[in-house]
C-alpha positions in Angstrom: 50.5 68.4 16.6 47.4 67.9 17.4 45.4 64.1 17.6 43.5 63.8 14.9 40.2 62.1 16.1 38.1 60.0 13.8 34.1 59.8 14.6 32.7 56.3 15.9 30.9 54.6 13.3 27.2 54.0 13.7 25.6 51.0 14.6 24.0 51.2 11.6 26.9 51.5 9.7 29.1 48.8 10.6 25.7 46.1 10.1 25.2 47.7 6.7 29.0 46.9 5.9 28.5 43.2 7.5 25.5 42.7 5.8 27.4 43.6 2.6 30.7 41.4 2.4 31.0 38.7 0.1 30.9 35.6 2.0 31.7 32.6 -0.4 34.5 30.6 0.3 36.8 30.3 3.6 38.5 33.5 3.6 38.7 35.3 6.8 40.9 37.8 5.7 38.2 40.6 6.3 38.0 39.9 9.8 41.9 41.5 10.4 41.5 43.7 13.1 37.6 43.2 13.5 37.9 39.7 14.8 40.2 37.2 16.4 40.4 33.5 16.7 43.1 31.5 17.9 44.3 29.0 16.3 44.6 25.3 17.0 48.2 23.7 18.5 48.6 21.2 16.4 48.7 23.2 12.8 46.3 21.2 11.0 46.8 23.1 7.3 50.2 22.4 7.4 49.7 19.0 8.7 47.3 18.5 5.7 50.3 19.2 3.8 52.8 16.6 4.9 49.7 14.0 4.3 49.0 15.1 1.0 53.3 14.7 -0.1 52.9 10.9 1.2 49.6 10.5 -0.7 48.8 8.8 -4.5 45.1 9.8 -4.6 43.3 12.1 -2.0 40.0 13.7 -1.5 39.1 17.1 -0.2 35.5 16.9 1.3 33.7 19.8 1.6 36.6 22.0 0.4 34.8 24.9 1.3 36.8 27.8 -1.5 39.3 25.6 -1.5 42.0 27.7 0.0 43.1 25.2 2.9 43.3 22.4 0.2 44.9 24.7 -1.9 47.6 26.0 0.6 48.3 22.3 1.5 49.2 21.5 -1.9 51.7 24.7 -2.1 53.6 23.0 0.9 53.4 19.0 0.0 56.7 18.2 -0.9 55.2 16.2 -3.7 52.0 16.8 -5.2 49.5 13.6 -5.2 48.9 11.7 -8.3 45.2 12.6 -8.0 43.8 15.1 -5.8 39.5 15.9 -5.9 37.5 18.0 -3.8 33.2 17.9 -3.1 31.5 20.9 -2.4 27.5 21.2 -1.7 26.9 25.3 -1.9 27.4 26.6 -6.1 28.9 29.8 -5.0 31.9 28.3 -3.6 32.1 24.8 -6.4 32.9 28.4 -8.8 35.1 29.7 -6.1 37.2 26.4 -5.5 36.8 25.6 -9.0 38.8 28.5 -10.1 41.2 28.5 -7.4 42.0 24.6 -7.4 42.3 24.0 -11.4 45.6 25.6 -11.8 46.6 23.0 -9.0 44.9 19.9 -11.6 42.6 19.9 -9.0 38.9 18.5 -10.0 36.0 19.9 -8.0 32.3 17.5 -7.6 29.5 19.5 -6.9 28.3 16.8 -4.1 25.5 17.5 -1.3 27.0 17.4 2.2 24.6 14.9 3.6 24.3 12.9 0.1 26.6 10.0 -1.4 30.0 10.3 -2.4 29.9 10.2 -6.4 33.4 7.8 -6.1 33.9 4.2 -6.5 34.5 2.1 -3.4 38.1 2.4 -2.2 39.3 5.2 -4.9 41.2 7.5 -2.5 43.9 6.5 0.3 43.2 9.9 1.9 40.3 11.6 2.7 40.5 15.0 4.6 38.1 17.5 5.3 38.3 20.9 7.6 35.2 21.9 9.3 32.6 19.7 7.4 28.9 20.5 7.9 28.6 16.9 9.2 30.9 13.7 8.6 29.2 11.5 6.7 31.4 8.2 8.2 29.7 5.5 6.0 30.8 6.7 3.1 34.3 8.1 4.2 34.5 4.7 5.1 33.2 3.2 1.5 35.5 5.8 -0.9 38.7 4.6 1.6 41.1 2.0 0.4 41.9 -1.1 3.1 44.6 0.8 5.2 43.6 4.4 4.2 43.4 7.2 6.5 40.7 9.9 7.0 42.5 13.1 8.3 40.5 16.4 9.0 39.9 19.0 11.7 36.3 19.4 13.2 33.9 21.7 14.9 33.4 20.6 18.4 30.6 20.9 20.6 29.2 24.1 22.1 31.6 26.0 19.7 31.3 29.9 19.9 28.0 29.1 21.9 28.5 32.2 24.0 27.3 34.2 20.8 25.0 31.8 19.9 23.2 31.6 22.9 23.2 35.5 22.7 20.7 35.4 19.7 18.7 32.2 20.3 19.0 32.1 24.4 19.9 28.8 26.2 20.1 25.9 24.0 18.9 22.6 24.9 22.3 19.9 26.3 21.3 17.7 23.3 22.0 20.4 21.2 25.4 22.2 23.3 26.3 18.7 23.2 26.2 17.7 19.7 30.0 16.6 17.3 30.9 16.1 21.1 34.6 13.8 20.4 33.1 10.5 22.4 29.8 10.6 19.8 31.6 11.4 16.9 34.4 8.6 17.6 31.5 6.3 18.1 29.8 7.0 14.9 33.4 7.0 13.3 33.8 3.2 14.6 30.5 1.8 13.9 31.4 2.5 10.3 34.4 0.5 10.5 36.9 2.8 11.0 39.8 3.0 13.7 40.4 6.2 15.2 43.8 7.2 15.6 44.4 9.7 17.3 41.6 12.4 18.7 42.2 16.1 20.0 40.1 18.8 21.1 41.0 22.0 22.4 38.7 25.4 23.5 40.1 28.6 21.4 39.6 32.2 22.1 37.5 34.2 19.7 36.6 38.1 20.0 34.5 40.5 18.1 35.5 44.1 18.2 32.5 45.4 15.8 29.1 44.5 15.6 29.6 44.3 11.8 32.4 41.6 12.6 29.7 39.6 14.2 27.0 40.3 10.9 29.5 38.8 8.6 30.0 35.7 10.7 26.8 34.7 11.4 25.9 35.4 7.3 29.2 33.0 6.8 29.0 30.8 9.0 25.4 30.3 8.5 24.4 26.9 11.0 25.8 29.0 14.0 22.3 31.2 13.9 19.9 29.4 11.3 18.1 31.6 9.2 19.9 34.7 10.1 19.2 38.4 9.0 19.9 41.5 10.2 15.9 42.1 10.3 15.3 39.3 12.5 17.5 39.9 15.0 17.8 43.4 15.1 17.3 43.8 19.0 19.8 41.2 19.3 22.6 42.8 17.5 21.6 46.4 18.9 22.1 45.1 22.3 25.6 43.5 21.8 26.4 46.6 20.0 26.1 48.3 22.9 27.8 46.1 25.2 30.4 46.0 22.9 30.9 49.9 22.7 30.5 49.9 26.9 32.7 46.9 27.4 35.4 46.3 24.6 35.6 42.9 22.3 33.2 40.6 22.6 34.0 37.1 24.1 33.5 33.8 22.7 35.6 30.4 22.3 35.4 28.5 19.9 35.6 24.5 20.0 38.4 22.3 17.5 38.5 18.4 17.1 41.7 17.3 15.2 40.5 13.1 14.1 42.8 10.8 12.3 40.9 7.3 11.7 42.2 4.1 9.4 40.3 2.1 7.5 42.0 -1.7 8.8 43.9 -3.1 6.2 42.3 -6.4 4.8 
């Protein structure tokens, strides 16, 4: 029997179907067989989860669609007495709204770079996964004497190789930036004791040029601004190196931080 042969998509094609996913909440589902990222040794959803069992009251920051907080609480042997997540962007407060209320879940619509709307030491866990910025002054404040901030960051220069395709060499301030020793300084000066700090490099590859679209729309710090429009020379290139080459190479950066507010 003969191979049946299916035609290459256009380059056009595959940025019109980036351009066209849905991109609220945390979701990567899509990317299957478009994109790959490895994934971190040390588990950190599951991790979350064994936290959470031990926990009375815990807060989600930045809970993105809540699915992470929401597989956690699936695996916790025993569900907190209080569990509430903050998200800054409306699309996903609905998104994590819906998802996490079945789970008694309460979700604060709280800017990422703005006060925590909680009273002084209300939670004895705080965890967060991939938070736009930690804001350590107030994970401090919203931390009982003796509670325990537990989340997984972005490190520096993460997926840089892709960046730096669009925007060109970045400045060392910048590839340098959530680098572990800054953000375990900033962690301390706000009182805290850190733990226990890990950061590993993970490899990430784009197979389509529409895989790349939808990150950069999703993951929207990594090229501010993005649009198809404004960086359509950029994405025709790496579509062509992609189509000459095979997958596209990048690795991304992972910070796992555990840090205690001291007992009084």
């Amino acid at each position: 029997m003969a191979e049946t042969r299916h035609p290459r998509r256009t380059f056009e094609d595959l940025v019109t179907e980036g351009a066209s996913v849905p991109t609220e909440g945390w979701d990567f589902s899509w990317f299957e067989g478009r994109a790959t990222e490895a994934r971190p040794s040390w588990g950190y959803a599951v991790s979350m989860a064994e936290r959470l069992g031990r926990a009375g009251a815990v807060l989600d920051v930045q809970t993105g669609g809540g699915e992470v907080l929401e597989f956690a609480l699936g695996r916790a042997g025993q569900a907190p007495g209080l569990v509430v997540a903050t998200e800054g962007w409306p699309p996903n407060v609905a998104k994590a709204t819906a998802l996490l209320r079945p789970h008694g879940v309460a979700v604060v619509a709280a800017l990422e770079d703005g006060p925590l709307p909680f009273a002084d030491g209300a939670f004895d866990l705080v965890v967060s996964r991939h938070p736009v910025r930690p804001y350590w002054d107030e994970i401090a404040r919203v931390l009982r004497p003796g509670g325990t901030y537990f989340a997984q960051h972005v490190g520096p220069g993460s997926v840089f190789e892709l960046v730096e395709h669009f925007l060109g060499p970045q400045p060392e301030e910048v590839r340098g930036a959530r680098h572990p020793d800054r953000e375990r300084a900033d962690a301390e000066a706000a009182g805290l004791e850190v733990v226990d700090l890990r950061a590993e490099r993970l490899r990430m590859e784009f197979s389509d040029i529409g895989a790349v679209v939808h990150f950069l729309r999703k993951v929207v710090w990594m090229v501010p601004g993005f649009t198809v429009e404004a960086y359509q020379p950029q994405l025709r290139a790496l579509h062509e190196r992609i189509e000459a080459e095979g997958p596209f190479v990048a690795h991304s950066s992972r910070q796992l931080f555990e840090a205690r507010r001291p007992s009084l």
